[in-house]
N, CA, C and O atoms as CSV, one atom per row, in Angstrom:
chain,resi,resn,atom,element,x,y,z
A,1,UNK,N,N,1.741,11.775,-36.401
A,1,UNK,CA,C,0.547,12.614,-36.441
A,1,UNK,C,C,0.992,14.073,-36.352
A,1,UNK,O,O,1.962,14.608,-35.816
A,2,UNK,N,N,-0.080,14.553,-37.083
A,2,UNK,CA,C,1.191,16.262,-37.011
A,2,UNK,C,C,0.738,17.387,-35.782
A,2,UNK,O,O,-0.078,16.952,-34.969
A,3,UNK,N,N,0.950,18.013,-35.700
A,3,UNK,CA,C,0.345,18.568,-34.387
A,3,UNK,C,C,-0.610,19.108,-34.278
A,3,UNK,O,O,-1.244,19.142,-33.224
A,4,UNK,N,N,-1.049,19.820,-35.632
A,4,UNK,CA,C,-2.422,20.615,-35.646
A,4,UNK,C,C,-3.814,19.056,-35.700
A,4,UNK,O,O,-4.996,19.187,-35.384
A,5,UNK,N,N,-3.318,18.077,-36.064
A,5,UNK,CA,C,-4.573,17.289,-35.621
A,5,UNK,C,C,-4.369,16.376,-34.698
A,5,UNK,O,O,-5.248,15.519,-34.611
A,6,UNK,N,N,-3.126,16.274,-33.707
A,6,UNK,CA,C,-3.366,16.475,-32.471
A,6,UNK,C,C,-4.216,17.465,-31.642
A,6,UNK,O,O,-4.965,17.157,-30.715
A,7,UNK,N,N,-3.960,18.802,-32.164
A,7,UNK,CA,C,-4.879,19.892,-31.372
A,7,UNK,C,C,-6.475,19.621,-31.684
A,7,UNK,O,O,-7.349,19.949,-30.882
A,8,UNK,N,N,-6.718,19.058,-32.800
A,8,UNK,CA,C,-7.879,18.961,-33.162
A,8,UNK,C,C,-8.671,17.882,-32.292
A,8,UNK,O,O,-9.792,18.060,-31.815
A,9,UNK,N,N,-7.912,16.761,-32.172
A,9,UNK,CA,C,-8.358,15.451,-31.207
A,9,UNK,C,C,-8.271,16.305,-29.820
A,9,UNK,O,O,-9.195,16.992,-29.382
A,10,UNK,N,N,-7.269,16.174,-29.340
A,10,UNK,CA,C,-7.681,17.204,-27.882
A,10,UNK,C,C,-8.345,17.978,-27.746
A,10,UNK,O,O,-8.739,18.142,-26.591
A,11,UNK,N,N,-8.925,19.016,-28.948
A,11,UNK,CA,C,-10.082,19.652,-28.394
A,11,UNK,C,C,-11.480,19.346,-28.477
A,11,UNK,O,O,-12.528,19.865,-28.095
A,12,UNK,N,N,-10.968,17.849,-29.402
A,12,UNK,CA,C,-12.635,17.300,-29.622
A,12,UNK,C,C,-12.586,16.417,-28.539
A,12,UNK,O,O,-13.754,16.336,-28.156
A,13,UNK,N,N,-11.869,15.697,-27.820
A,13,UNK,CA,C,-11.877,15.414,-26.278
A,13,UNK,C,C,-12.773,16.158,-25.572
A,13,UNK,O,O,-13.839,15.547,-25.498
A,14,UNK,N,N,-12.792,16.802,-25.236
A,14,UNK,CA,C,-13.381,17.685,-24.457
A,14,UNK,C,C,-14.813,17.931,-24.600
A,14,UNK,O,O,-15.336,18.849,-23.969
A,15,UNK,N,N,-15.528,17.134,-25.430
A,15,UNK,CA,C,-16.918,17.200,-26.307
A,15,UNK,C,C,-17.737,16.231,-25.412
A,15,UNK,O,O,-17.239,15.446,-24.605
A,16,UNK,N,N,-18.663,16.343,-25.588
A,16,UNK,CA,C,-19.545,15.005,-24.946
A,16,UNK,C,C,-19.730,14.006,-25.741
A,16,UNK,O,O,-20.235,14.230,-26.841
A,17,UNK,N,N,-19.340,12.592,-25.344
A,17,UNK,CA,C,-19.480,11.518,-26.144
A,17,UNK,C,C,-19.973,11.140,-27.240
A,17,UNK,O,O,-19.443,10.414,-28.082
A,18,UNK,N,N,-21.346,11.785,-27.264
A,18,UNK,CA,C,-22.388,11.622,-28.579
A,18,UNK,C,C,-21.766,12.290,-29.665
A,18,UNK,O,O,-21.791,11.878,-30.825
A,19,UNK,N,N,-20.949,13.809,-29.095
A,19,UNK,CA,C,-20.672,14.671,-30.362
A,19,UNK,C,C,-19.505,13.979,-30.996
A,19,UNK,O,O,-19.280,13.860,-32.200
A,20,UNK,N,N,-18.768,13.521,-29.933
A,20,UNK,CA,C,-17.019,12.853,-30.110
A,20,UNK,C,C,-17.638,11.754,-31.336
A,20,UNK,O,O,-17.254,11.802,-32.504
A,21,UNK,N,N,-18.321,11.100,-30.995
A,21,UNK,CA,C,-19.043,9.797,-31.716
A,21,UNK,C,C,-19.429,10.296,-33.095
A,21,UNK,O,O,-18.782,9.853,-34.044
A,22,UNK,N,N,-20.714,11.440,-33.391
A,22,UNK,CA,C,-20.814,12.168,-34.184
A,22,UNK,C,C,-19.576,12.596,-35.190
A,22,UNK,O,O,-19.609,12.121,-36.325
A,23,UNK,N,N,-18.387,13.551,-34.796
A,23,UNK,CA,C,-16.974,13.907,-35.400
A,23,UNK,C,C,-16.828,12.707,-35.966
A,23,UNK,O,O,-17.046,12.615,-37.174
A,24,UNK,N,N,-16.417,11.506,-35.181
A,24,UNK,CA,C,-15.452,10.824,-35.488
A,24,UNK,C,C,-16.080,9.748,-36.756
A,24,UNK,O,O,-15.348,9.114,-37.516
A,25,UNK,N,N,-17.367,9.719,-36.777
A,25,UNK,CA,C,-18.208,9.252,-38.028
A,25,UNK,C,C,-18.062,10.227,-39.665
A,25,UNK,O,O,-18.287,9.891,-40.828
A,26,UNK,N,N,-17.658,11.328,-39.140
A,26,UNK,CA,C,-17.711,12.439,-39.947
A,26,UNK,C,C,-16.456,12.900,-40.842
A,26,UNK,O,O,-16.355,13.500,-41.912
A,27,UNK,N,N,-15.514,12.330,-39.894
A,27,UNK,CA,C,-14.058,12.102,-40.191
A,27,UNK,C,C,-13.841,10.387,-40.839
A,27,UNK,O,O,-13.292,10.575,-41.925
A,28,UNK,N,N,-13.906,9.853,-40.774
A,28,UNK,CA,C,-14.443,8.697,-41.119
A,28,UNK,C,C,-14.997,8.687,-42.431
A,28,UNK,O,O,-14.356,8.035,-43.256
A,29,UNK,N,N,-16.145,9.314,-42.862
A,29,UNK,CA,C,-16.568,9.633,-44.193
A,29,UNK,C,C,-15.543,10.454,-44.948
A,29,UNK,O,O,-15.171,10.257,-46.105
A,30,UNK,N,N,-15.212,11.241,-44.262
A,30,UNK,CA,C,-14.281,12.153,-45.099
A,30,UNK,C,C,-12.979,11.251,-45.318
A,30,UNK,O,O,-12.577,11.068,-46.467
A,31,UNK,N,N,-12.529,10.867,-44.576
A,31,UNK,CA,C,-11.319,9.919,-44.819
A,31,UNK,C,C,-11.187,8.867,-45.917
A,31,UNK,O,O,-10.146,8.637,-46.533
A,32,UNK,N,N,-12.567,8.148,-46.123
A,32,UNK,CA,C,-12.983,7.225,-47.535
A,32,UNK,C,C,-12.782,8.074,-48.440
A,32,UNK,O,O,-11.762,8.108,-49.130
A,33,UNK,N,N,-14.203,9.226,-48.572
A,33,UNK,CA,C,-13.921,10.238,-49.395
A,33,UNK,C,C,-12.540,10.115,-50.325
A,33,UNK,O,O,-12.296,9.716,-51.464
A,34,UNK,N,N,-11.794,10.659,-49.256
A,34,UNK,CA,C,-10.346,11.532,-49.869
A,34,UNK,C,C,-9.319,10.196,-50.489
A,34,UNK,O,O,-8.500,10.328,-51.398
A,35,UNK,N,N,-9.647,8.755,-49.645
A,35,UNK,CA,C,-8.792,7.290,-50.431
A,35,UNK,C,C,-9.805,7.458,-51.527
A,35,UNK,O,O,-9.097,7.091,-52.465
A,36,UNK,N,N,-10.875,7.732,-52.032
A,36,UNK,CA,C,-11.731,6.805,-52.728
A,36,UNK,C,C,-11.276,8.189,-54.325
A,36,UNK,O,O,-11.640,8.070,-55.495
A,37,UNK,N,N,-10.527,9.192,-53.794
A,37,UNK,CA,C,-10.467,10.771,-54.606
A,37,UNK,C,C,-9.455,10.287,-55.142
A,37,UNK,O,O,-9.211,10.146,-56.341
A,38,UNK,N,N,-8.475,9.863,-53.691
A,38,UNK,CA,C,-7.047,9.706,-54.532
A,38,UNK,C,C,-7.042,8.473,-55.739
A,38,UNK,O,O,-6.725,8.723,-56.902
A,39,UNK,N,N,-7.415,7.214,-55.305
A,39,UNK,CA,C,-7.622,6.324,-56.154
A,39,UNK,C,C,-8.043,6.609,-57.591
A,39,UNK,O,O,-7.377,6.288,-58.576
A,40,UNK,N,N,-9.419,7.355,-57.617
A,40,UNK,CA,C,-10.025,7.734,-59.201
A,40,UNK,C,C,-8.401,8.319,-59.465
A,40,UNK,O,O,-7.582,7.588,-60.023
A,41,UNK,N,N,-7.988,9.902,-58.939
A,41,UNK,CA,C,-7.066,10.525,-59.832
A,41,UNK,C,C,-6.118,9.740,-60.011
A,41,UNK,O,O,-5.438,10.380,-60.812
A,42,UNK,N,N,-5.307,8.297,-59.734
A,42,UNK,CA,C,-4.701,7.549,-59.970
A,42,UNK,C,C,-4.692,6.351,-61.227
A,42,UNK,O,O,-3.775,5.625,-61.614
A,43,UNK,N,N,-6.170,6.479,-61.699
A,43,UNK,CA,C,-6.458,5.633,-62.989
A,43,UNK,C,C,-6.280,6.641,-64.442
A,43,UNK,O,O,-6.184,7.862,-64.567
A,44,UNK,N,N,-6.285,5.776,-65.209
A,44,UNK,CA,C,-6.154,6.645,-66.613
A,44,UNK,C,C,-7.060,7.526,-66.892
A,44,UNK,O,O,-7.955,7.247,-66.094
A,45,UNK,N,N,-7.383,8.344,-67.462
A,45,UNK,CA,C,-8.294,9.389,-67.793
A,45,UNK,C,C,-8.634,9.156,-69.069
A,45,UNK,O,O,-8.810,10.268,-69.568
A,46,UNK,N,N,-8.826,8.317,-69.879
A,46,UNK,CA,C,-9.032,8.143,-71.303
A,46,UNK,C,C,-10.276,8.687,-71.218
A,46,UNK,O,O,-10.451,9.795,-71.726
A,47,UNK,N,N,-11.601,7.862,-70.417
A,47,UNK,CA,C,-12.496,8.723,-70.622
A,47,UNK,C,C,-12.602,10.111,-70.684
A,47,UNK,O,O,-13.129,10.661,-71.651
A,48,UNK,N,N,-12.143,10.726,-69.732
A,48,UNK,CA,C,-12.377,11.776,-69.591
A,48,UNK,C,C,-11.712,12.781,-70.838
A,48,UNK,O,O,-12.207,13.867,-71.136
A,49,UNK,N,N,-10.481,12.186,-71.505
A,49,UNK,CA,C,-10.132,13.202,-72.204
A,49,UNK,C,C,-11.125,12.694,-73.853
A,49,UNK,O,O,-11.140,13.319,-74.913
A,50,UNK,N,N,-11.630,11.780,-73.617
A,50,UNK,CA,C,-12.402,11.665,-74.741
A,50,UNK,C,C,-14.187,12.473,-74.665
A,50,UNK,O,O,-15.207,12.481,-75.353
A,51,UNK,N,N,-13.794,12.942,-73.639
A,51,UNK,CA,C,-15.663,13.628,-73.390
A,51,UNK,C,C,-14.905,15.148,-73.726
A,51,UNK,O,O,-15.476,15.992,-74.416
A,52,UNK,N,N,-13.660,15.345,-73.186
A,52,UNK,CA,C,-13.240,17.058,-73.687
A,52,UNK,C,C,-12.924,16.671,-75.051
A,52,UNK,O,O,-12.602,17.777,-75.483
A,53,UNK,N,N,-12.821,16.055,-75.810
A,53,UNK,CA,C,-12.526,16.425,-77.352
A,53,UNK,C,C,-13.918,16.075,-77.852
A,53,UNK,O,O,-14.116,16.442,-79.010
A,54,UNK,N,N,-14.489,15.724,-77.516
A,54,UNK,CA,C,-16.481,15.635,-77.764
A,54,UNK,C,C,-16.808,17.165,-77.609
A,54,UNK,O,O,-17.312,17.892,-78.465
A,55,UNK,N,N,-16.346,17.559,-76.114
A,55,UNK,CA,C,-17.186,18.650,-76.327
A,55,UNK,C,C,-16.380,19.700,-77.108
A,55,UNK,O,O,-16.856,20.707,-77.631
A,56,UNK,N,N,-15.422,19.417,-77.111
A,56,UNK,CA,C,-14.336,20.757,-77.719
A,56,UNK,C,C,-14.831,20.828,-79.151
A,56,UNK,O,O,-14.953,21.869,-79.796
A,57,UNK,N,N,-15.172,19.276,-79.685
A,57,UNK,CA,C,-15.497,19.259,-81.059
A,57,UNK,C,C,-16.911,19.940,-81.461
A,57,UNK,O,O,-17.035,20.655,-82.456
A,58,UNK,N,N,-18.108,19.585,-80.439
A,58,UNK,CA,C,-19.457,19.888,-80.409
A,58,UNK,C,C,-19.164,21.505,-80.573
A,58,UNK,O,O,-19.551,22.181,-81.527
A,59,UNK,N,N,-18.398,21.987,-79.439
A,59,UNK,CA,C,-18.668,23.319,-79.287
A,59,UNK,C,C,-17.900,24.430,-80.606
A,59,UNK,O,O,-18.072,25.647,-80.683
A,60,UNK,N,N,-16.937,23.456,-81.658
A,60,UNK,CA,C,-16.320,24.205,-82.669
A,60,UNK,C,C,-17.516,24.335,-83.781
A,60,UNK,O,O,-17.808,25.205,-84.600
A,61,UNK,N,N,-18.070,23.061,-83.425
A,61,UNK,CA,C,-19.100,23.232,-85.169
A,61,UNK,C,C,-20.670,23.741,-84.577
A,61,UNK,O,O,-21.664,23.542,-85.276
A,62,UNK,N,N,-20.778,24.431,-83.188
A,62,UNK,CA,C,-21.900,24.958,-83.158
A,62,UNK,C,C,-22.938,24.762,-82.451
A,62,UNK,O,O,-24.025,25.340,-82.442
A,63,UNK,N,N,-22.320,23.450,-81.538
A,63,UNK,CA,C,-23.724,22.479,-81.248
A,63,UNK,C,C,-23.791,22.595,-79.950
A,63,UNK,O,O,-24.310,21.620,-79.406
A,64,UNK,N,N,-23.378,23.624,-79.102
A,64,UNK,CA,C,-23.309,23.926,-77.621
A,64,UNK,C,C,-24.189,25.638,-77.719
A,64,UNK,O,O,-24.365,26.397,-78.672
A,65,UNK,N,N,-24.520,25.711,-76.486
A,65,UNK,CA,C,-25.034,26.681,-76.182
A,65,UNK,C,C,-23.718,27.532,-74.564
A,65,UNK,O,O,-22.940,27.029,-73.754
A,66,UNK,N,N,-24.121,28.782,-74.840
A,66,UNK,CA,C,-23.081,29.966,-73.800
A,66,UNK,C,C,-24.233,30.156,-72.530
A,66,UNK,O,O,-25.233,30.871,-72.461
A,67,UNK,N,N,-23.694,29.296,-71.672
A,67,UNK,CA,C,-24.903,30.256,-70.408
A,67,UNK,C,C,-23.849,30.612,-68.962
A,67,UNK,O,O,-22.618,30.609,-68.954
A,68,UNK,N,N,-24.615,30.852,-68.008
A,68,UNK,CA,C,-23.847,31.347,-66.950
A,68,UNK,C,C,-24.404,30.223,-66.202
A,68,UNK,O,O,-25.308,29.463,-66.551
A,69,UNK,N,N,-23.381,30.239,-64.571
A,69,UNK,CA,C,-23.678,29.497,-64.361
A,69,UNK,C,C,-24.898,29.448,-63.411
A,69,UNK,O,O,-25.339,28.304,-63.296
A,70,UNK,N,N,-25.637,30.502,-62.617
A,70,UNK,CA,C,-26.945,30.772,-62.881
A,70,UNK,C,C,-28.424,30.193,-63.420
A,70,UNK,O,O,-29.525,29.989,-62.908
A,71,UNK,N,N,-27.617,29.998,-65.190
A,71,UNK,CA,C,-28.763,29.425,-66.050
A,71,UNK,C,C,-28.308,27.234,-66.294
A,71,UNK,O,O,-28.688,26.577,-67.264
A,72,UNK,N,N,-27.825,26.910,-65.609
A,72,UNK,CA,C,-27.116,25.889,-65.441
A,72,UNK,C,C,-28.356,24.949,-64.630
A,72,UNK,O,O,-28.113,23.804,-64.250
């Protein structure tokens, strides 16, 4: 464990139970999260590089519109 989240557990020690309980649900989500992140970036991307040559293609012959992201 590295030390800065050692410091992090020891100072969430110091919390009252409910919040400790609270964190540690929170960390918990985030922890799936980040397996469930790494996993996708670990599969092939075919889709994905077939939606950028869709749009790369859409947007050469005209068929996209320029907005900010604002108008999004």
């Amino acid at each position: 464990m590295s030390t800065r989240l050692e410091k992090v557990i020891q100072q969430a020690s110091t919390l009252p139970a409910e919040i400790q309980d609270e964190i540690a649900e929170q960390w918990l989500e985030d922890i799936e999260n980040e397996l469930n992140w790494q996993k996708t970036l670990q599969q092939p991307q075919d889709k994905l590089a077939e939606l950028a040559r869709k749009a790369l293609r859409q947007s050469a012959q005209g068929e996209t519109l320029v907005k900010g992201f604002d108008e999004i």
